[in-house]
N, C-alpha and C positions, 0 to 999 in steps of 0.2 A: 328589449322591446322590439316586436317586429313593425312595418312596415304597414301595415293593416291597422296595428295598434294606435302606431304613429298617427295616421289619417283620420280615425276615431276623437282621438281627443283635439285633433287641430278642426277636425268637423263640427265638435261641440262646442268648444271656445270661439271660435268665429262665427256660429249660428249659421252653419249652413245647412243647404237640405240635401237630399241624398244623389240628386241626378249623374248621372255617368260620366258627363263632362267636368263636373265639380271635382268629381273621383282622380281624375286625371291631372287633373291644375293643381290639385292639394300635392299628389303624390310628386309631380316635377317639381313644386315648388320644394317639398321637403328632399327632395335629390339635392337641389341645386344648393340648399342652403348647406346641406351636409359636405357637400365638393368644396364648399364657398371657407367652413369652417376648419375642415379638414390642410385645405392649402394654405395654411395659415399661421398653422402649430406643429408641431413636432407628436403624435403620441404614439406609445408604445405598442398598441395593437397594431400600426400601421409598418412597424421596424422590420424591413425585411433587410437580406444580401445575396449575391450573388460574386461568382467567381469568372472572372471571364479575362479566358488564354488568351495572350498576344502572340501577336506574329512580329518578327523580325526588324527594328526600327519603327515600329508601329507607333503614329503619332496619336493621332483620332479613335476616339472610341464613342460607339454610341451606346444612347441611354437607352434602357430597357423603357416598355408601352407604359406600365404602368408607373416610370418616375414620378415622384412628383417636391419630392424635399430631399436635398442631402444630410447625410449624418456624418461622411467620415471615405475617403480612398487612402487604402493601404498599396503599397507595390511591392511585389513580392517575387525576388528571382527563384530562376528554376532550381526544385531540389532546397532551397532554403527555409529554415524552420521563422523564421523573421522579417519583418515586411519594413518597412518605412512609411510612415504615415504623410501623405502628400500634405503640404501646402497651398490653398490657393494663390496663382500667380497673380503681380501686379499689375504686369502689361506683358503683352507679345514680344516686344522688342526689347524687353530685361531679360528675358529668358533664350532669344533666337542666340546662335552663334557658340552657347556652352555644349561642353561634353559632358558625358558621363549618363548616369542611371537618373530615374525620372526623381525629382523633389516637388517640381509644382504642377498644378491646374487649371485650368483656365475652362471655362463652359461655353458654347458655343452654340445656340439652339438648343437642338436635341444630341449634342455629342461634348466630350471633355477632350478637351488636347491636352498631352503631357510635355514636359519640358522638361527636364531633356530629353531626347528621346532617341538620340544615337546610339544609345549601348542598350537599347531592347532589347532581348534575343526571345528566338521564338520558345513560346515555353513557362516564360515569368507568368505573374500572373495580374491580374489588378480584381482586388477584394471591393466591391464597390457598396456599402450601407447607404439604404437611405430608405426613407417610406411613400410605401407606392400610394397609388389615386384610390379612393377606394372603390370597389363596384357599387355600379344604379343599385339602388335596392327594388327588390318587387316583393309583391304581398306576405309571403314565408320565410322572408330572409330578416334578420337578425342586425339591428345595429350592431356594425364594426367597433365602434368605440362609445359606448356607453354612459359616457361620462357626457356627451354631446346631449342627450333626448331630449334635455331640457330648453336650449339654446336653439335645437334643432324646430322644436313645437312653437316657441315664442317668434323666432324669423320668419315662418310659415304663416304664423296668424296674422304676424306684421303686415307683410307680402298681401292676403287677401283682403285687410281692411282697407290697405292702403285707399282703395277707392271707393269705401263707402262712410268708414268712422275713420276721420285721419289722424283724432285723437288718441283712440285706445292704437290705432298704429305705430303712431310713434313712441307709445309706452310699451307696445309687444316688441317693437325693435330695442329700446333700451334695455329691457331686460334679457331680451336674447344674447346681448353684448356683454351685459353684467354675468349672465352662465355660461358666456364663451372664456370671460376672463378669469373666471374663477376654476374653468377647467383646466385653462393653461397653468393655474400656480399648482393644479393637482396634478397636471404631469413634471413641473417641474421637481415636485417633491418628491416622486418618486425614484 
């Protein structure tokens, strides 16, 4: 379902009428709920990775624009077919003072420091999974995760009634929540 689609049936079920403004409010609103649903869960449409070279003792590394959940950092020396699956770290000061090749993570903002981080060479590598933000949608674009349309439509009708039926609001929020949870045990099955 696209985006057009989307604002169609949130237009119907909320009884709105067509003005340009409305057009507008419906579609942030179903952005915002999708970003809202999206950073929440883990699904597989969203699974990306990337490979990114280190340089020389390199502690800090920053996250790519569109991070937005982790799945998993591997470290992986130069020229080796095997990586080590990081750990996240407990604290800064369990990990300051070791030697050796990196074991843990720590997040930082928008960056991970590794620990250890004395025996980097330049060259290794850090395999980084995890699922990015998904893009705004506009009118021709395609939900990312499909599994959401339904949760996505019910939050959005919520959102507009909120200020006129605060009744059936808070029943389109409930059920929005009921098809957000019931999408997460369908990504967990998979």
């Amino acid at each position: 379902m696209n985006l057009s689609e989307l604002r169609d049936i949130v237009r119907s079920e909320a009884n709105i009428q067509g003005l340009r403004e409305n057009q507008n409010l419906i579609d942030n609103h179903i952005n915002q709920e999708f970003q809202r649903f999206t950073g929440r869960s883990k699904y597989p449409e969203l699974l990306t990775s990337t490979n990114i070279t280190l340089t020389a003792a390199q502690q800090s590394i920053n996250l790519p624009a569109n991070f937005q959940l982790l799945e998993g950092l591997v470290y992986q020396k130069y020229q080796c077919t095997h990586g080590i699956q990081l750990g996240k770290g407990l604290s800064l000061s369990f990990q300051t003072g070791q030697n050796g090749t990196p074991k843990y993570y720590s997040r930082f903002g928008q960056s991970f420091n590794l620990f250890p981080s004395v025996d980097v060479q330049a060259g290794d590598t850090l395999i980084l999974s995890y699922y990015k933000k998904p893009e705004l949608l506009v009118d021709a674009d395609e939900l990312q995760v499909p599994s959401l349309e339904t949760a996505i439509i019910q939050a959005a009708i919520s959102r507009i009634l909120r200020m006129t039926d605060s009744k059936r609001s808070v029943m389109a929020r409930q059920e929005a929540e009921r098809a957000f949870v019931n999408t997460r045990a369908e990504s967990q099955g998979s």
